[in-house]
Each structure stands twice: as C-alpha cells, then as structure tokens.
C-alpha positions in Angstrom: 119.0 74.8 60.3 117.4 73.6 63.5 119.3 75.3 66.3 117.6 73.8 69.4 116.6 77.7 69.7 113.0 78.7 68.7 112.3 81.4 66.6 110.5 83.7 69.4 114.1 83.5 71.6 116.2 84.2 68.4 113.6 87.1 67.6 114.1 88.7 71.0 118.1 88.0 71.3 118.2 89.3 67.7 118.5 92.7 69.2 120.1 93.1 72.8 119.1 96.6 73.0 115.5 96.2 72.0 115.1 93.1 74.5 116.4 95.3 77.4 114.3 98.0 76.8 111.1 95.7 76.5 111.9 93.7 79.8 112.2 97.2 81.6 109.3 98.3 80.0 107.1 95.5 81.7 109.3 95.7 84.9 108.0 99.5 85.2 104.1 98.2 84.4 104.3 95.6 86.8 105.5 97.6 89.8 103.6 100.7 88.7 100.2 98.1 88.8 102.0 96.8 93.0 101.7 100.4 93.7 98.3 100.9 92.4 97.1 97.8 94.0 99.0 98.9 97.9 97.1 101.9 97.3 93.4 100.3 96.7 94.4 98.0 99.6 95.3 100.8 102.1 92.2 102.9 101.1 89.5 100.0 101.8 91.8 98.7 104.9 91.6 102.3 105.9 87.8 102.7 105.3 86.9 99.3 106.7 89.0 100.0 110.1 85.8 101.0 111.9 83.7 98.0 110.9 86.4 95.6 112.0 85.9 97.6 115.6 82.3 96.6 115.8 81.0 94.4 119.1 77.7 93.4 116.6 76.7 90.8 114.9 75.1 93.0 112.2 75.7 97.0 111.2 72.8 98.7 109.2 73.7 101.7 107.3 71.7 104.1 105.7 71.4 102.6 101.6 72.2 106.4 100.6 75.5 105.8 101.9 78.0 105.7 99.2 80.9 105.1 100.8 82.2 104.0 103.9 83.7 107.3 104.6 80.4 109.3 104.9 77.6 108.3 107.0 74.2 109.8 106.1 72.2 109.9 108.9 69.6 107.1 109.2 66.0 108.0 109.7 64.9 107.5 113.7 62.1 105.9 112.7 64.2 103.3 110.6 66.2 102.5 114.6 62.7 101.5 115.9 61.6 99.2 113.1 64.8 97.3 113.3 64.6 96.9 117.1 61.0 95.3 116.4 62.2 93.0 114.9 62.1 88.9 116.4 65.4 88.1 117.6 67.0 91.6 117.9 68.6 92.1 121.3 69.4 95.9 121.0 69.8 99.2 118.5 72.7 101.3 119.2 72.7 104.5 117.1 76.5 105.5 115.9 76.4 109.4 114.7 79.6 110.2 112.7 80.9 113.6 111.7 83.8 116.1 111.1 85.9 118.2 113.4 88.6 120.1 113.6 91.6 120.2 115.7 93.5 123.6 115.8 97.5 122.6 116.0 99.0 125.0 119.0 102.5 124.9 116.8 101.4 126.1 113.7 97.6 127.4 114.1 96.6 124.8 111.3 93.1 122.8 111.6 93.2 119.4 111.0 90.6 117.4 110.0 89.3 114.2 112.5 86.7 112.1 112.7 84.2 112.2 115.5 81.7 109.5 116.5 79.3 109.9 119.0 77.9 106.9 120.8 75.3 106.2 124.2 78.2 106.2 126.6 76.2 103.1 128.1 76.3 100.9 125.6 79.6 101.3 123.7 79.2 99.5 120.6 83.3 99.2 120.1 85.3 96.5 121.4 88.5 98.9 122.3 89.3 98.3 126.0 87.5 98.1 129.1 83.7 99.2 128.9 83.1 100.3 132.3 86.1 103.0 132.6 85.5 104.3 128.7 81.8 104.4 130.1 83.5 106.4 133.1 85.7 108.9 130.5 82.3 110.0 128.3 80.1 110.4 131.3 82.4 113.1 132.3 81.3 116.5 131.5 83.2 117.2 127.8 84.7 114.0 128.0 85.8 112.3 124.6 88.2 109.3 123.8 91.4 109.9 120.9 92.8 107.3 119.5 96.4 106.9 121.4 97.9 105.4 117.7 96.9 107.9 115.8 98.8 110.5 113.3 100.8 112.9 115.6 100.1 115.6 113.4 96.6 116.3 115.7 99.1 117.3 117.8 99.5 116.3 121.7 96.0 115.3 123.4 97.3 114.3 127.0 94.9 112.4 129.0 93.5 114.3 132.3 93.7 112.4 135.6 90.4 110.9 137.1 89.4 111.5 139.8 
C-alpha cells in the first residue's frame, strides 16, 4: 500500500478545496506580518533620521525621554557636568519642539518639527557650516528641509545679501 506518497501529502491533496484555502490562509498571514514589519521599519528609520545627522561622537538625552520623538528638556546643570568631564571637547545643547505652519491654500496648520541649535557650532553634518552659520545669524533666519513633504507648503529661500 506504499505509494511513494506520505501520509501528510495525501492528507492535504485529499481535499483540493481545503488545501487552497489553507495555502491562502498563510499567504494572507505572511504578507499581513511584511506589512507590519515595513511599518516598524519606517517608524524607527523615521525616528532615528535625526541621530544619523549627528557630527558627535556621543548624544546624551534626558533618561525621561521615552521616545525618540519627544525630547524632554535636559537639566542645564546636567550640560556643565558633562563638559567637565576628562576628554570632552565640547557640549552643544539641541532644544526640540513643535510648530505650526499655516498652509496659504487651504488655511490648514501643519505640524513640523523645530530644532534650535548655537548657530556657531551646528552640531549637524548637512552642508556647508559657514553659510548655514551665515542663514541663522540672520535676523528670523531658519533652515527647512528642501526634501521634505510638500504639504508645508512652498518655503522659497530669500536671496543673501
């Protein structure tokens, strides 16, 4: 009675339909568990973008901090102790907060991210030093990300002088 088929194949093939439906069943759990996983990925890609802009060798962060997302503010006192300590060139303070940007097309306010930084001693690696230096010495001068959403709407630069 020996088929050369085992008994876990003829079990499955036993019932076409019943096969089908269980193959399609995992198919759906698989790509449902891709998605889940593309999401986690985009989410800490997205929340680790800043780090990965760092010129330091080390970032401290408050330990209330929960997320990378929200930056509680760090004690002053906490700035000076690290800078005393052997071997530490410099502390550059990063302040982080919320603001909104008020869409001329259709008088929404979005949401963006603001970070405030001693324009000497930009503590980003995005571009040449001395003329971002130049941009937030100006009075109300800011940077904007060029690449970002286009739904903040259009930020033009303004002309140096």
């Amino acid at each position: 009675m020996d088929s050369g088929i085992g008994l876990g194949i003829r079990l499955f093939l036993h019932n076409k339909r019943r096969f089908a439906i269980a193959v399609a069943a995992v198919a759906v759990a698989a790509v449902i568990m891709f998605v889940e996983f593309g999401f986690l990925t985009g989410v800490l890609d997205a929340q680790s973008t800043i780090a990965d802009l760092m010129r330091a060798d080390l970032v401290v962060m408050d330990s209330s901090r929960v997320h990378l997302h929200r930056w509680d503010p760090m004690q002053p006192v906490r700035l000076d102790q690290i800078a005393a300590i052997p071997g530490v060139a410099k502390v550059i303070p990063i302040y982080e907060d919320a603001a909104g940007i008020r869409d001329k097309a259709d008088k929404r306010i979005r949401r963006v991210m603001v970070f405030a930084v001693p324009p000497d001693e930009i503590p980003f690696a995005m571009g040449d030093v001395a003329a971002l230096t130049k941009w937030l010495k100006m009075p109300h001068g800011f940077l904007f990300d060029r690449l970002s959403r286009p739904i903040f709407g259009d930020i033009a630069p303004v002309r140096m002088r």
